[in-house]
Backbone as JSON Lines, residues from 0, in Angstrom:
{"i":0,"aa":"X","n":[-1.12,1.52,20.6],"ca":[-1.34,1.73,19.19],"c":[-2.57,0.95,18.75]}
{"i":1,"aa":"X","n":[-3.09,1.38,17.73],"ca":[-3.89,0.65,16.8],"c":[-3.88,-0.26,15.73]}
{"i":2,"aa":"X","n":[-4.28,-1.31,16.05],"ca":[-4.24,-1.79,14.4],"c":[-5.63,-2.72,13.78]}
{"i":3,"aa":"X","n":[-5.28,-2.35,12.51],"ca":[-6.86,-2.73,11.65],"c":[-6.39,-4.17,10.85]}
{"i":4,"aa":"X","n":[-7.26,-5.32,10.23],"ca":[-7.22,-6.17,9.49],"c":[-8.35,-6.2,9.17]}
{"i":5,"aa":"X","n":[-7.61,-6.98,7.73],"ca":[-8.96,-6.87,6.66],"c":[-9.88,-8.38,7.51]}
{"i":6,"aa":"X","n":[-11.13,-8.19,7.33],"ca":[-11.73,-9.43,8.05],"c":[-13.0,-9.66,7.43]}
{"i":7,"aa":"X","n":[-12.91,-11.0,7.52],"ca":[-14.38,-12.05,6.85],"c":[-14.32,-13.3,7.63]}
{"i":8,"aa":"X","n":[-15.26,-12.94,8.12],"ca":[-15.57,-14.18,9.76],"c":[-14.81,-15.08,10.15]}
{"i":9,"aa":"X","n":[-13.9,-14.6,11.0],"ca":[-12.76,-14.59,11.69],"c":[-11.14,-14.74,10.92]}
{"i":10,"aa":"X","n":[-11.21,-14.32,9.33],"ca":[-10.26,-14.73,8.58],"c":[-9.93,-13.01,7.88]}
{"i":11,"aa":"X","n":[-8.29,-13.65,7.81],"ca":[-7.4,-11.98,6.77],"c":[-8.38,-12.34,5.45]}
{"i":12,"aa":"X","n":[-9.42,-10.67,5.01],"ca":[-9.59,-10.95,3.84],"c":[-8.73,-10.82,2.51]}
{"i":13,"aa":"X","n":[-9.21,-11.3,1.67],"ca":[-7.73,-10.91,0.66],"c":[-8.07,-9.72,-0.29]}
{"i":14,"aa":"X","n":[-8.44,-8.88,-0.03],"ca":[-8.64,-7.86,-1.0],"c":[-9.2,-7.0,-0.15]}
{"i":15,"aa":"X","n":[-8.3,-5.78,0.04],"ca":[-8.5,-4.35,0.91],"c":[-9.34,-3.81,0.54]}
{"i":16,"aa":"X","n":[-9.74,-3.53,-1.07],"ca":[-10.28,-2.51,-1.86],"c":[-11.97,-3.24,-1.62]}
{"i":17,"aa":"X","n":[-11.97,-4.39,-1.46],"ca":[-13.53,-4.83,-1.26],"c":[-13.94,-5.26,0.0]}
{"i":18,"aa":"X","n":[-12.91,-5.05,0.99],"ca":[-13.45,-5.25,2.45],"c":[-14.51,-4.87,3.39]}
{"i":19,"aa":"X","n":[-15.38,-5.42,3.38],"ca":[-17.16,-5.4,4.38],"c":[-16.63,-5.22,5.91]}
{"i":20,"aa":"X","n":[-15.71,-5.27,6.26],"ca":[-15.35,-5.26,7.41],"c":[-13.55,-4.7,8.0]}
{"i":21,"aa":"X","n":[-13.69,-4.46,9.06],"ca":[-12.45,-4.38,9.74],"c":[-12.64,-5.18,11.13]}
{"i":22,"aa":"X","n":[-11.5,-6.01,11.68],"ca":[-11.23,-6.12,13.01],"c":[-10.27,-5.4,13.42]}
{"i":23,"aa":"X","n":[-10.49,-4.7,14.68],"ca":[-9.7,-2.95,15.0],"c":[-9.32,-3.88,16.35]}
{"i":24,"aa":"X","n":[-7.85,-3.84,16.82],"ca":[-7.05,-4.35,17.89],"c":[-6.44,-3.32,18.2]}
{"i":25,"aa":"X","n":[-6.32,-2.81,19.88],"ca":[-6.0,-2.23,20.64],"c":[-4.34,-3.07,21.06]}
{"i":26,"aa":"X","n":[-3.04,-2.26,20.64],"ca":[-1.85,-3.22,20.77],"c":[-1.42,-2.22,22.43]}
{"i":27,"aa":"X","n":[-1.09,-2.42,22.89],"ca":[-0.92,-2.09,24.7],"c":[0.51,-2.63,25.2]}
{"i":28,"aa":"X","n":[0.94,-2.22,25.59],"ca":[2.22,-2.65,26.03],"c":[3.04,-4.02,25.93]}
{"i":29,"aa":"X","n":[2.79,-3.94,23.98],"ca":[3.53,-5.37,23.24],"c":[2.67,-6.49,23.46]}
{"i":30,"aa":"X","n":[1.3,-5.96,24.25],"ca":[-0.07,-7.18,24.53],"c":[-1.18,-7.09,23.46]}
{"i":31,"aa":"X","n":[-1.83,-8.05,22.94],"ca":[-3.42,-7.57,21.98],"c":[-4.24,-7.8,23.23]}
{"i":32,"aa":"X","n":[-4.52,-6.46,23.11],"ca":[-5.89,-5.78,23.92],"c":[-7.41,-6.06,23.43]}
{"i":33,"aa":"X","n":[-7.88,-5.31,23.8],"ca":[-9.69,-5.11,23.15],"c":[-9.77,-4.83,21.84]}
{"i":34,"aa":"X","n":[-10.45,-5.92,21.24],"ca":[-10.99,-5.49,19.87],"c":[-12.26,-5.37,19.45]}
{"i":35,"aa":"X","n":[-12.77,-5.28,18.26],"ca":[-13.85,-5.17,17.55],"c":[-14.05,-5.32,16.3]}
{"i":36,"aa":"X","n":[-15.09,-5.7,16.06],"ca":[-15.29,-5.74,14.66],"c":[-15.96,-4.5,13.86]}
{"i":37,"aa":"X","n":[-15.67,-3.94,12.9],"ca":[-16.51,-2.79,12.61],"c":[-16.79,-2.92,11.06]}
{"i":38,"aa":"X","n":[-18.29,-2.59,10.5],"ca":[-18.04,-2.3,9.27],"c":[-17.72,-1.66,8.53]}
{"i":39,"aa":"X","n":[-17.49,-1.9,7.02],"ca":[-17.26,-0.03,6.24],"c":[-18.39,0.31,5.54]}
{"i":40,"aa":"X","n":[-19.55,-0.14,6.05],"ca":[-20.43,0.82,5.26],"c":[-20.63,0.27,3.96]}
{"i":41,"aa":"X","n":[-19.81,0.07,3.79],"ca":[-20.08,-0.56,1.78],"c":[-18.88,0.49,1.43]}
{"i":42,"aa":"X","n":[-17.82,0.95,2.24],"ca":[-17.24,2.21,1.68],"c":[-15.57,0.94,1.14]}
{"i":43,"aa":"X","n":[-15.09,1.75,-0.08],"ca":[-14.34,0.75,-0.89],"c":[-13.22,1.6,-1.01]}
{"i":44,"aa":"X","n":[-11.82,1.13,-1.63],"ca":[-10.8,1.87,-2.01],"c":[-10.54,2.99,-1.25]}
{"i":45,"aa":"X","n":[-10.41,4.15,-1.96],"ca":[-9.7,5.33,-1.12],"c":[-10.39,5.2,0.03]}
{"i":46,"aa":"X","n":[-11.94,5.37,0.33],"ca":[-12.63,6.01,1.38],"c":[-11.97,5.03,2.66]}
{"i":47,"aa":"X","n":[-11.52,4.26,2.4],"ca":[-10.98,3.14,3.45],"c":[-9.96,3.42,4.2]}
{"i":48,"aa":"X","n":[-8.57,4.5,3.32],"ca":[-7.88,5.12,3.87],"c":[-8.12,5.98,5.13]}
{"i":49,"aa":"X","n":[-8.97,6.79,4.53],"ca":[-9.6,7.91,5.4],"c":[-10.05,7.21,6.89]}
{"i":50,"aa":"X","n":[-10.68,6.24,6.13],"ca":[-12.11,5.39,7.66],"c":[-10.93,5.28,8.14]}
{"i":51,"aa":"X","n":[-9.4,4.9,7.99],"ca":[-8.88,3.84,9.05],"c":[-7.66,5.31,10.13]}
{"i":52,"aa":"X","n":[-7.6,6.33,8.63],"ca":[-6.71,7.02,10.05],"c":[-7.71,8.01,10.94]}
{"i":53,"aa":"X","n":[-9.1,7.99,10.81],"ca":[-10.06,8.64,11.94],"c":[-10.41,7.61,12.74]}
{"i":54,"aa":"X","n":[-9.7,6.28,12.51],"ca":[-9.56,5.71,13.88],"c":[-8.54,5.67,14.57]}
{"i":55,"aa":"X","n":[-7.54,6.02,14.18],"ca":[-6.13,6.53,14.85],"c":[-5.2,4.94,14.5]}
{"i":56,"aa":"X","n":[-5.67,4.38,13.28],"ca":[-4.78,3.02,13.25],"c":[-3.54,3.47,12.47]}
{"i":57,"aa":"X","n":[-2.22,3.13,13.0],"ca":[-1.11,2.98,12.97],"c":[-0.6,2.0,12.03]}
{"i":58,"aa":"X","n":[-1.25,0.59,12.08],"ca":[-0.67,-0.83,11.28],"c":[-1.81,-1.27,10.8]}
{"i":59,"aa":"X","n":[-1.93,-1.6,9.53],"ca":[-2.85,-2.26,8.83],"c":[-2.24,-3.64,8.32]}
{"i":60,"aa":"X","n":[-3.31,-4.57,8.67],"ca":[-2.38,-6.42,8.28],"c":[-3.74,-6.61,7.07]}
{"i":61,"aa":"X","n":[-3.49,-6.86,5.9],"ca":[-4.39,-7.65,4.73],"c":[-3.66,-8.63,3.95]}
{"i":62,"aa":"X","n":[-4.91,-8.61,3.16],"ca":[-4.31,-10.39,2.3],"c":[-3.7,-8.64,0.87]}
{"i":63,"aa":"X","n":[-4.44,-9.21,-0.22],"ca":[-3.92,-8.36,-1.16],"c":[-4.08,-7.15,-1.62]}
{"i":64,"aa":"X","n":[-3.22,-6.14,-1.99],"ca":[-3.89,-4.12,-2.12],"c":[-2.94,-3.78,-3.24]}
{"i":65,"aa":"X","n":[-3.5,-3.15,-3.8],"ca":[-2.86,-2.43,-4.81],"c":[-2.11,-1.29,-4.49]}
{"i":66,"aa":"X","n":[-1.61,-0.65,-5.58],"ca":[-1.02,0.46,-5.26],"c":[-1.26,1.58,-4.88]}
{"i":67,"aa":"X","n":[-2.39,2.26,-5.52],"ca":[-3.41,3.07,-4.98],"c":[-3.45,3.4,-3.88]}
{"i":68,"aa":"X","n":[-4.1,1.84,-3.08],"ca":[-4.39,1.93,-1.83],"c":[-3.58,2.01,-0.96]}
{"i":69,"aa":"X","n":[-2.26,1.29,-1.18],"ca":[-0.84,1.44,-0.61],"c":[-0.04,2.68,-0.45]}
{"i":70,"aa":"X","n":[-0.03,4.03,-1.58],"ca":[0.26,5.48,-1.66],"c":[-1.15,5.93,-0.54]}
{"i":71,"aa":"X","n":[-2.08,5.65,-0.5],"ca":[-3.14,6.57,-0.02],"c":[-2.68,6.13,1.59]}
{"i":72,"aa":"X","n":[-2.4,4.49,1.87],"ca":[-1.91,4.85,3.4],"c":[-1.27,5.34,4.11]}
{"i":73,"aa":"X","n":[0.06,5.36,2.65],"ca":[1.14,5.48,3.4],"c":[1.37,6.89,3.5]}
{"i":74,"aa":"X","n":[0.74,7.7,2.48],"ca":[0.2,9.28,3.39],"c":[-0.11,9.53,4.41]}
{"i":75,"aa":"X","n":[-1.0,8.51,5.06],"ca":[-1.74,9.25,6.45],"c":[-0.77,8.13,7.28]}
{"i":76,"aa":"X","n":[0.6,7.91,7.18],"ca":[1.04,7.43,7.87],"c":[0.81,5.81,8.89]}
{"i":77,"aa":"X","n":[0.32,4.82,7.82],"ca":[-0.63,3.75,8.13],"c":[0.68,2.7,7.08]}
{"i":78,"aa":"X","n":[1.42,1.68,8.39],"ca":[1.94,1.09,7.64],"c":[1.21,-0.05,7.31]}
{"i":79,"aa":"X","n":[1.49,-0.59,5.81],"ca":[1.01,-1.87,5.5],"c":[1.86,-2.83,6.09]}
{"i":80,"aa":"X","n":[0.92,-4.3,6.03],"ca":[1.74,-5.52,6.05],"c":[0.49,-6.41,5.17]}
{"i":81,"aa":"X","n":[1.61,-6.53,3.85],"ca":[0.73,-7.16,3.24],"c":[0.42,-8.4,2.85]}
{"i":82,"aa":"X","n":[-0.3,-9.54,1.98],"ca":[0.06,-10.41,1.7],"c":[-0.33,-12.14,3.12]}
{"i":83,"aa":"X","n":[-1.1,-11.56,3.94],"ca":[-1.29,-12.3,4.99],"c":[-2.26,-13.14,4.95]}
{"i":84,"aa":"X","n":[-2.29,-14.42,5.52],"ca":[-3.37,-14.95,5.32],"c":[-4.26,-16.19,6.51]}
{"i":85,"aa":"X","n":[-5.1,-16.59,6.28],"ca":[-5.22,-17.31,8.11],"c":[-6.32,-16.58,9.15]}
{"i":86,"aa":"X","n":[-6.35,-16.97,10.11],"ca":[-6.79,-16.53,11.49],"c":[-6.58,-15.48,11.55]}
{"i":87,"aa":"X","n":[-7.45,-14.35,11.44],"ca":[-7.27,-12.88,12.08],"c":[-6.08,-12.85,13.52]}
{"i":88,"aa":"X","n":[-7.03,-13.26,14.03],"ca":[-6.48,-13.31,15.87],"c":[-4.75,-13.99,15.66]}
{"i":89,"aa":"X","n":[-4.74,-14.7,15.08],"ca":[-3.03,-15.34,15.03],"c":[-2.3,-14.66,14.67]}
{"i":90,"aa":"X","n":[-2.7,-13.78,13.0],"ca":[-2.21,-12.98,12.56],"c":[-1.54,-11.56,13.41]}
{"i":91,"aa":"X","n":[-2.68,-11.08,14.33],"ca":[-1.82,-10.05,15.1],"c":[-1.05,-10.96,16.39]}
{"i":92,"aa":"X","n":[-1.45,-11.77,17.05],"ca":[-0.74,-12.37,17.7],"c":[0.93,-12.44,16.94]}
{"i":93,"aa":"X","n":[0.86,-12.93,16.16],"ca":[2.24,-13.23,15.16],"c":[2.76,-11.83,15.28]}
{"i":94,"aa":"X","n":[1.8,-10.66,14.95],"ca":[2.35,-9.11,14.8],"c":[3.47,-9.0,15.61]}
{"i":95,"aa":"X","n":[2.75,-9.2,16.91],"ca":[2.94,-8.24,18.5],"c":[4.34,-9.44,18.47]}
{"i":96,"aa":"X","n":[4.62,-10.05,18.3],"ca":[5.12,-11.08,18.88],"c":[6.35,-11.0,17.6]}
{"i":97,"aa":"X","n":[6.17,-10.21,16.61],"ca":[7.5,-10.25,15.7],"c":[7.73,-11.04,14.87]}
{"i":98,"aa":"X","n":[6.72,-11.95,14.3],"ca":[6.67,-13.07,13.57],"c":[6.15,-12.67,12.2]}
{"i":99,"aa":"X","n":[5.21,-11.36,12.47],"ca":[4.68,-12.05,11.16],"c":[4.87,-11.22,9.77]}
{"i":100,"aa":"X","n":[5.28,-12.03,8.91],"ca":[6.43,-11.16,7.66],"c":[5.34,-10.83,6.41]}
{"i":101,"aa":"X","n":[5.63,-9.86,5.93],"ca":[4.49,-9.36,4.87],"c":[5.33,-10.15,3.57]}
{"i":102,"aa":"X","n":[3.97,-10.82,2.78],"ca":[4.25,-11.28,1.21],"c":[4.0,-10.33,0.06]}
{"i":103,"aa":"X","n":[5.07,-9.81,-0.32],"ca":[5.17,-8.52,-0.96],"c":[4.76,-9.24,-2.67]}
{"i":104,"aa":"X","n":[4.36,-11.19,-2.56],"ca":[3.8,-10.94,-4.0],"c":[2.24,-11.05,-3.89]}
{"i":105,"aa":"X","n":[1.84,-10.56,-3.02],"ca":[0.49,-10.23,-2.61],"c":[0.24,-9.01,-3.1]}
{"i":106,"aa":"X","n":[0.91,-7.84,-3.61],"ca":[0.86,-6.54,-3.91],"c":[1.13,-6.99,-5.76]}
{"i":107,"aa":"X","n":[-0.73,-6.1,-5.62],"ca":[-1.26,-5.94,-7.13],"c":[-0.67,-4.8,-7.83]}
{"i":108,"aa":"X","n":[0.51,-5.15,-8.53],"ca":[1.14,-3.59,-9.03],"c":[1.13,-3.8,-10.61]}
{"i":109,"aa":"X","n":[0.4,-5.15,-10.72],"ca":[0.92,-4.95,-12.32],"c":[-0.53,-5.1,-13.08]}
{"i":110,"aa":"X","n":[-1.02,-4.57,-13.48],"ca":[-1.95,-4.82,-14.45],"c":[-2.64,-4.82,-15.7]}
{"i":111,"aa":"X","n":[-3.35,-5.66,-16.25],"ca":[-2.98,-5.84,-17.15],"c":[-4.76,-5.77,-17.82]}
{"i":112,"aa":"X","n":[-5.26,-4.89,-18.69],"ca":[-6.76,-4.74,-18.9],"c":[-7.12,-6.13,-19.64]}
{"i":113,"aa":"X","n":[-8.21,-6.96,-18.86],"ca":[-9.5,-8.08,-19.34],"c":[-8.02,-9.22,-19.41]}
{"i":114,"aa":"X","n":[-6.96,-9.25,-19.25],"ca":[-5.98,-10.09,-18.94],"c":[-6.18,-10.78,-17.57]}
{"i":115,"aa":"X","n":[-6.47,-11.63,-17.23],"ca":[-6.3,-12.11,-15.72],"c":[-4.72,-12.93,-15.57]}
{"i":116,"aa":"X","n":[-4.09,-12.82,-14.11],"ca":[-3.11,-12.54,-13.37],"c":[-3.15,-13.0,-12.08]}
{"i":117,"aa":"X","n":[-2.15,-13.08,-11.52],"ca":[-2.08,-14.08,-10.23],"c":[-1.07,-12.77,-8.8]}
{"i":118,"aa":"X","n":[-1.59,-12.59,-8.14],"ca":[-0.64,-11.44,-7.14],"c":[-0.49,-11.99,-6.0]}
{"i":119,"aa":"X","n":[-0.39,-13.46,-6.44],"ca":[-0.16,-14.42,-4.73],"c":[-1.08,-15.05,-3.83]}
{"i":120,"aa":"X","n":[-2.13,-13.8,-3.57],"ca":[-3.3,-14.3,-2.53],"c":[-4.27,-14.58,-2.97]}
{"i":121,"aa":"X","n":[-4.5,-14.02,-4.4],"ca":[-5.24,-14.17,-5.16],"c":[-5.65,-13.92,-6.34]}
{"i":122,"aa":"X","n":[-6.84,-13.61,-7.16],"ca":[-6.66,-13.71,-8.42],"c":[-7.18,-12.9,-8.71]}
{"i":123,"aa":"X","n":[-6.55,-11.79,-9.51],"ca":[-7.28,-10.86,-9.98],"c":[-7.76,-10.75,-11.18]}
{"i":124,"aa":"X","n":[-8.06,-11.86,-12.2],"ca":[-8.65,-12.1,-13.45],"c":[-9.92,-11.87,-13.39]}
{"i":125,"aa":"X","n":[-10.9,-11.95,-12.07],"ca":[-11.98,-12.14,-11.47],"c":[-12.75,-10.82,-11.17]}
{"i":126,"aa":"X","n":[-12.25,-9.74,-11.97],"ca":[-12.68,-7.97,-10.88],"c":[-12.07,-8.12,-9.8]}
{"i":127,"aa":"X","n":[-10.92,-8.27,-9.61],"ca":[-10.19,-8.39,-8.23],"c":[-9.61,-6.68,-7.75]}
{"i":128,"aa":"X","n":[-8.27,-7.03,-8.15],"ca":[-7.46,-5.72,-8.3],"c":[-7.92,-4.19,-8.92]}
{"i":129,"aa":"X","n":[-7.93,-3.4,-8.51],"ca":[-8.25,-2.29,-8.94],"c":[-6.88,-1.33,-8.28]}
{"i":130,"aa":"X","n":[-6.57,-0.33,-9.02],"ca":[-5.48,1.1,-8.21],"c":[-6.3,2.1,-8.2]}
{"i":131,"aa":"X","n":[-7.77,2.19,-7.39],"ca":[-8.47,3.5,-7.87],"c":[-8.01,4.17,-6.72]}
Protein backbone atom coordinates (compact mmCIF):
# COMPACT_ATOMS: atom_id res chain seq x y z
CA UNK A 1 0.00 0.00 0.00
CA UNK A 2 0.64 3.60 -0.12
CA UNK A 3 0.82 6.22 2.12
CA UNK A 4 1.21 10.10 1.93
CA UNK A 5 2.11 12.76 4.88
CA UNK A 6 1.83 16.14 5.03
CA UNK A 7 5.68 17.26 5.15
CA UNK A 8 7.98 20.34 5.93
CA UNK A 9 11.60 19.26 6.30
CA UNK A 10 11.39 16.19 7.84
CA UNK A 11 8.21 17.16 10.06
CA UNK A 12 3.95 16.27 9.94
CA UNK A 13 2.85 19.61 8.48
CA UNK A 14 -0.10 20.98 10.20
CA UNK A 15 -2.33 22.12 7.63
CA UNK A 16 -3.29 19.78 4.54
CA UNK A 17 -4.99 22.57 2.65
CA UNK A 18 -1.47 24.53 2.47
CA UNK A 19 0.93 21.69 2.05
CA UNK A 20 4.26 22.41 -0.38
CA UNK A 21 4.95 18.96 -0.09
CA UNK A 22 4.18 15.25 0.40
CA UNK A 23 6.43 12.38 1.77
CA UNK A 24 4.93 9.22 -0.26
CA UNK A 25 5.95 5.73 1.77
CA UNK A 26 5.77 2.50 0.12
CA UNK A 27 4.07 0.18 3.27
CA UNK A 28 5.22 -3.68 2.08
CA UNK A 29 4.56 -6.44 4.06
CA UNK A 30 3.74 -4.43 7.55
CA UNK A 31 7.57 -2.91 6.61
CA UNK A 32 8.18 1.13 5.53
CA UNK A 33 9.69 0.68 2.28
CA UNK A 34 10.99 3.37 -0.29
CA UNK A 35 10.00 6.76 -0.04
CA UNK A 36 10.06 10.18 -1.46
CA UNK A 37 9.48 13.40 -1.22
CA UNK A 38 7.26 15.06 -3.82
CA UNK A 39 5.87 18.44 -4.38
CA UNK A 40 2.32 19.83 -5.07
CA UNK A 41 3.04 22.27 -7.36
CA UNK A 42 1.58 25.07 -5.32
CA UNK A 43 -1.68 22.86 -5.85
CA UNK A 44 -3.99 23.48 -2.47
CA UNK A 45 -7.31 22.02 -1.06
CA UNK A 46 -9.39 19.90 -3.34
CA UNK A 47 -6.64 19.54 -6.10
CA UNK A 48 -4.69 17.59 -3.34
CA UNK A 49 -7.34 15.00 -3.18
CA UNK A 50 -7.07 14.21 -6.70
CA UNK A 51 -2.86 14.49 -6.65
CA UNK A 52 -2.97 11.86 -3.86
CA UNK A 53 -5.43 9.09 -5.33
CA UNK A 54 -3.35 9.23 -8.94
CA UNK A 55 -0.79 8.08 -6.76
CA UNK A 56 -2.63 5.13 -5.62
CA UNK A 57 -2.32 6.36 -1.74
CA UNK A 58 -4.53 4.42 0.47
CA UNK A 59 -3.59 6.33 4.10
CA UNK A 60 -2.99 9.83 4.48
CA UNK A 61 -1.19 10.91 8.14
CA UNK A 62 -1.45 15.12 8.70
CA UNK A 63 -1.36 17.57 11.42
CA UNK A 64 -4.80 19.58 10.79
CA UNK A 65 -7.82 19.37 7.67
CA UNK A 66 -10.96 20.47 7.51
CA UNK A 67 -13.93 19.09 6.40
CA UNK A 68 -13.92 19.70 2.91
CA UNK A 69 -10.85 18.09 2.56
CA UNK A 70 -11.84 15.16 4.74
CA UNK A 71 -15.41 14.42 2.42
CA UNK A 72 -13.15 14.91 -0.76
CA UNK A 73 -10.83 11.91 0.58
CA UNK A 74 -12.91 9.98 1.86
CA UNK A 75 -14.57 9.69 -1.68
CA UNK A 76 -11.65 8.46 -3.44
CA UNK A 77 -11.33 6.13 -0.69
CA UNK A 78 -8.11 7.73 1.18
CA UNK A 79 -8.33 7.19 4.87
CA UNK A 80 -7.37 10.05 7.11
CA UNK A 81 -5.35 10.01 10.30
CA UNK A 82 -5.50 13.16 11.60
CA UNK A 83 -4.17 15.47 14.10
CA UNK A 84 -0.37 14.13 14.10
CA UNK A 85 2.52 15.69 14.91
CA UNK A 86 6.58 15.13 15.11
CA UNK A 87 9.02 13.26 12.86
CA UNK A 88 7.54 12.27 9.59
CA UNK A 89 9.58 8.96 9.58
CA UNK A 90 8.31 8.03 13.34
CA UNK A 91 5.02 8.94 12.49
CA UNK A 92 4.62 6.08 9.87
CA UNK A 93 6.89 3.94 11.76
CA UNK A 94 4.20 4.35 14.72
CA UNK A 95 1.55 3.65 11.60
CA UNK A 96 2.92 0.24 10.48
CA UNK A 97 3.54 -0.71 13.90
CA UNK A 98 -0.16 0.18 15.29
CA UNK A 99 0.66 2.94 17.49
CA UNK A 100 -0.22 5.77 16.05
CA UNK A 101 -3.80 7.25 17.10
CA UNK A 102 -5.39 10.16 15.16
CA UNK A 103 -6.33 13.58 17.31
CA UNK A 104 -9.71 14.10 16.13
CA UNK A 105 -9.35 17.81 17.90
CA UNK A 106 -7.07 18.52 15.13
CA UNK A 107 -10.17 18.50 12.71
CA UNK A 108 -11.23 22.12 11.70
CA UNK A 109 -15.05 21.65 11.64
CA UNK A 110 -16.10 24.64 13.29
CA UNK A 111 -15.81 27.96 11.98
CA UNK A 112 -16.25 30.89 12.76
CA UNK A 113 -15.78 34.23 10.08
CA UNK A 114 -12.57 36.93 11.22
CA UNK A 115 -13.17 35.00 14.75
CA UNK A 116 -9.92 33.13 15.47
CA UNK A 117 -10.09 29.52 17.15
CA UNK A 118 -7.92 26.81 18.29
CA UNK A 119 -8.42 22.98 16.39
CA UNK A 120 -5.55 21.49 18.50
CA UNK A 121 -2.55 21.60 16.12
CA UNK A 122 -3.08 24.76 15.46
CA UNK A 123 -4.48 28.02 14.96
CA UNK A 124 -6.69 28.97 12.70
CA UNK A 125 -7.25 32.75 13.62
CA UNK A 126 -4.19 33.18 11.30
CA UNK A 127 -5.84 32.21 7.49
CA UNK A 128 -5.43 28.77 8.69
CA UNK A 129 -8.55 26.62 8.18
CA UNK A 130 -10.45 26.82 5.16
CA UNK A 131 -13.53 23.87 3.95
CA UNK A 132 -13.02 24.83 0.25
Amino acid sequence: MKLAITYDNGQVFQHFGKTEAFKIYDIVEGKVGASMVMSTNGQGHGALAGLLRGLGISVLICGGIGPGAQDALASLDITVIPGITGDVDQAVQDFVDGKLVPNTEALCNHHHEGAAHDCGAHSCGTGGCHSH
